[in-house]
Wavefront OBJ file of the C-alpha trace (Angstrom):
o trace
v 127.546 157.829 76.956
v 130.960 159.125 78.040
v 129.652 160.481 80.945
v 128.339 157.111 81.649
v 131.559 155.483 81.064
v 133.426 158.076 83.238
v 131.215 157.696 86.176
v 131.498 154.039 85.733
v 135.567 153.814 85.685
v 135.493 156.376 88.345
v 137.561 159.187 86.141
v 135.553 161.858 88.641
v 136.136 159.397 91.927
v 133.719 162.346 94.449
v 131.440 162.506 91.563
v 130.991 158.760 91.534
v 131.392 158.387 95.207
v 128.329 160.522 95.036
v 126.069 158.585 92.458
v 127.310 155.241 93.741
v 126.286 155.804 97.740
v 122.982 157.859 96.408
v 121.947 154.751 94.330
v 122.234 152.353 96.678
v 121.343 154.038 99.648
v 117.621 154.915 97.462
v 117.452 150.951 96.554
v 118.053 150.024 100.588
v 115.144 152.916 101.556
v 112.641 150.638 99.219
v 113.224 147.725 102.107
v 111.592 149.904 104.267
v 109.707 152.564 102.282
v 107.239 152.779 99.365
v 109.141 154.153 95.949
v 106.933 156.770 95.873
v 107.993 157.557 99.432
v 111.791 157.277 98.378
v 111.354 159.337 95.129
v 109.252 162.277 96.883
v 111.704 162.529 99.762
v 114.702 162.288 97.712
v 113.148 164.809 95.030
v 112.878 167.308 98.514
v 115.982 166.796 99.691
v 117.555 167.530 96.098
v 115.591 170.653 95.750
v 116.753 171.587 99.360
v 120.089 171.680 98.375
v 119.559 173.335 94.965
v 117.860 175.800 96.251
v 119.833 176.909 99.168
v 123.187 176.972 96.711
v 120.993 179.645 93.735
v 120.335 181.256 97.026
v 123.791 181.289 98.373
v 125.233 182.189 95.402
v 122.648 185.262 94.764
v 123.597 186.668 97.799
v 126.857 186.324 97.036
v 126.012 188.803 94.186
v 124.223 190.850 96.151
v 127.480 191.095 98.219
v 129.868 191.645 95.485
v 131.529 189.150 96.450
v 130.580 186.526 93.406
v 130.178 187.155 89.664
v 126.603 186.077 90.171
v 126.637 183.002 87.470
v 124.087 180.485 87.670
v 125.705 177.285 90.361
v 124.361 174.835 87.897
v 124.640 176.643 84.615
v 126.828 173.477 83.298
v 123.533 171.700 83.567
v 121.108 173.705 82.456
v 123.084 173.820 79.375
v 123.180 170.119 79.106
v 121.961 169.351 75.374
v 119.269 166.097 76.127
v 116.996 167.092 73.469
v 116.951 165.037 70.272
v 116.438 165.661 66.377
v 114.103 163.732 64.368
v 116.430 162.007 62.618
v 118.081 160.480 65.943
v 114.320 159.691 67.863
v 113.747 157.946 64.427
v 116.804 156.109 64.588
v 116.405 155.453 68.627
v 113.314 153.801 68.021
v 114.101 151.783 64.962
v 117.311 150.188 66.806
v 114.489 149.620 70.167
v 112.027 148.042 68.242
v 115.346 145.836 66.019
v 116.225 144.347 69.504
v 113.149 143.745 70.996
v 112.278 142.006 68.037
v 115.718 140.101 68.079
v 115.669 139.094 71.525
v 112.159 137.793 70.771
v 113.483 135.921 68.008
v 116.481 134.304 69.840
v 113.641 133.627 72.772
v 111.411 131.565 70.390
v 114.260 129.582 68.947
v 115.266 128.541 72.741
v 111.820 128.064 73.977
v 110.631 125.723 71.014
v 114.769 123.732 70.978
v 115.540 125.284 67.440
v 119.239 123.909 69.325
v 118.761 121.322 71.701
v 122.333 122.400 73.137
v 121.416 126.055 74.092
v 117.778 125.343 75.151
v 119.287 122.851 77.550
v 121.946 125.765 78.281
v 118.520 127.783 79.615
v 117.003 125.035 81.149
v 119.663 125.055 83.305
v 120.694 128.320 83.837
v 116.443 129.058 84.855
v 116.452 126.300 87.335
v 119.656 127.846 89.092
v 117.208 130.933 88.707
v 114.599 128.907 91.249
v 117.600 128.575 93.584
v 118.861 132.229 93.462
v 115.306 133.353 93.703
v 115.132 131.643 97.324
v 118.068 133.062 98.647
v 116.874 136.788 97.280
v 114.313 139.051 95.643
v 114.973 141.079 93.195
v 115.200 144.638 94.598
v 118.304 142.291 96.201
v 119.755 141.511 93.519
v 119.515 144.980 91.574
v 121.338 146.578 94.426
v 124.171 143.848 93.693
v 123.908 144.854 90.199
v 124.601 147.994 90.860
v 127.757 147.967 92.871
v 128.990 145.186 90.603
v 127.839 147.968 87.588
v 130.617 150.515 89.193
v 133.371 147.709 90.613
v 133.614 144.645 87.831
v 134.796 147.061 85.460
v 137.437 148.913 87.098
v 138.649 145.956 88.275
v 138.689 144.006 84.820
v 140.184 146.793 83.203
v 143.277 146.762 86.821
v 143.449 142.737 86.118
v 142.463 142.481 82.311
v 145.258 139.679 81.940
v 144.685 138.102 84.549
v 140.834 137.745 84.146
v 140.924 137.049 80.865
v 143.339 133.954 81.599
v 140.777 132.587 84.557
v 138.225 132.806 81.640
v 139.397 131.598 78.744
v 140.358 128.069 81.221
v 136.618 127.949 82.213
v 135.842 128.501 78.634
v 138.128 125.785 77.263
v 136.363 123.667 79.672
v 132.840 124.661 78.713
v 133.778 123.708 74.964
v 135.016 120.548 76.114
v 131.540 120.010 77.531
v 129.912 121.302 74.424
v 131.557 118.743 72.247
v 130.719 116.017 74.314
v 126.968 116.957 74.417
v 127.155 117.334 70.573
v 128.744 113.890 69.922
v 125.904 112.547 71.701
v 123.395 114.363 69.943
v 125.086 113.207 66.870
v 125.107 109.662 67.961
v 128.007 109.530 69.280
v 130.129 110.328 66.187
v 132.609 113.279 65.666
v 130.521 116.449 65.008
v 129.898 117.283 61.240
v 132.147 119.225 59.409
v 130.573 122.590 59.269
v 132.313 123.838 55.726
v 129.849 123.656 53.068
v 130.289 119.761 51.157
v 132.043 118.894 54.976
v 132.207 115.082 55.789
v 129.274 114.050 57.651
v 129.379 111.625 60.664
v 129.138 108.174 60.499
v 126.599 106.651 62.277
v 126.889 104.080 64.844
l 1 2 3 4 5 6 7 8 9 10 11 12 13 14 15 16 17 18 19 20 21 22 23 24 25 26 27 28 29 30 31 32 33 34 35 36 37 38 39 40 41 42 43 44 45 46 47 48 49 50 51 52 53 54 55 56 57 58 59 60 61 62 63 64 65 66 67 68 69 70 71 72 73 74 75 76 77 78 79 80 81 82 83 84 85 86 87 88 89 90 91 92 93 94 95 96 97 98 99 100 101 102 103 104 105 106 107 108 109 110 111 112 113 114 115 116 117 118 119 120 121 122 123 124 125 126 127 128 129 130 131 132 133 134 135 136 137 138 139 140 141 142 143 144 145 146 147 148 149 150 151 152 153 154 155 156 157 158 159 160 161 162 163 164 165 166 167 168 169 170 171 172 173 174 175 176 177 178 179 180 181 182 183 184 185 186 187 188 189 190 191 192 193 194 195 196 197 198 199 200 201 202
């Protein structure tokens, strides 16, 4: 995860540079090219240059002129294996938020809140429009430079940013209590303390 992070807020900027162009140059290839295309010739061209550096670097030995360590010992000694304990765990916190997200699905779907299922109603039918303008390998690829540019930049302009929001959010409550007045019947929403005065109707 802090490898993640790093690559992500550019700490290493060649080593992101790297990831970054590699990613989206592999998501532009699938315009043109079959994934299985993409991965095969992308798997060759990795093993190209992995092999010609253990080469390199053995001859080097040969030579004398290199201590003759493994180029990518660093990663073969990369720990990805996991204990019991932590699959267990891995798989218990999986199945918790698929369940979860099914649960909060359900709840919109069937208007357990009339305010946030009209929240997705709205939010899928801009869906309709973005979905005209561009598939989805389209909008991954914006996903991804947005994954390794909104951060950086939020944490550069984190006052700013968080100014621009909370306005829109101020606004968005505004609209929120309207729509809940009228749900209400037009009274002030109900207290939500427990024994809270309750609205008078109209």
């Amino acid at each position: 995860l802090s490898s993640l992070m790093d690559l992500i807020y550019w700490k290493d900027t060649e080593r992101t540079g790297m990831v970054l162009t590699g990613l989206v140059v592999g998501l532009l290839s699938l315009f043109q090219l079959s994934i299985i295309t993409v991965l095969s010739a992308v798997s060759l061209a990795v093993m190209c240059f992995t092999i010609s550096v253990r080469i390199y670097y053995q001859v080097l030995f040969v030579l004398k002129l290199g201590d003759g360590e493994h180029p990518f010992k660093s990663y073969l000694d990369l720990d990805i294996s996991f204990s019991g304990e932590e699959a267990d765990h891995c798989v218990r916190k999986a199945i918790a938020m698929f369940l979860l997200a099914v649960d909060a699905l359900k709840g919109l779907f069937f208007v357990k809140n009339l305010f946030e299922s009209l929240k997705l109603l709205v939010l899928m039918y801009l869906v309709t429009y973005l979905g005209d303008l561009c598939n989805g390998l389209t909008l991954l690829i914006i996903s991804v430079i947005a994954l390794f540019s909104l951060p950086l930049f939020y944490r550069q302009h984190q006052e700013q940013v968080d100014s621009f929001f909370g306005k829109i959010q101020a606004k968005v409550d505004n609209i929120k209590d309207i729509f809940q007045r009228l749900v209400h019947g037009g009274g002030p929403p109900p207290d939500p303390t427990p024994g809270g005065a309750k609205p008078k109707n109209q």
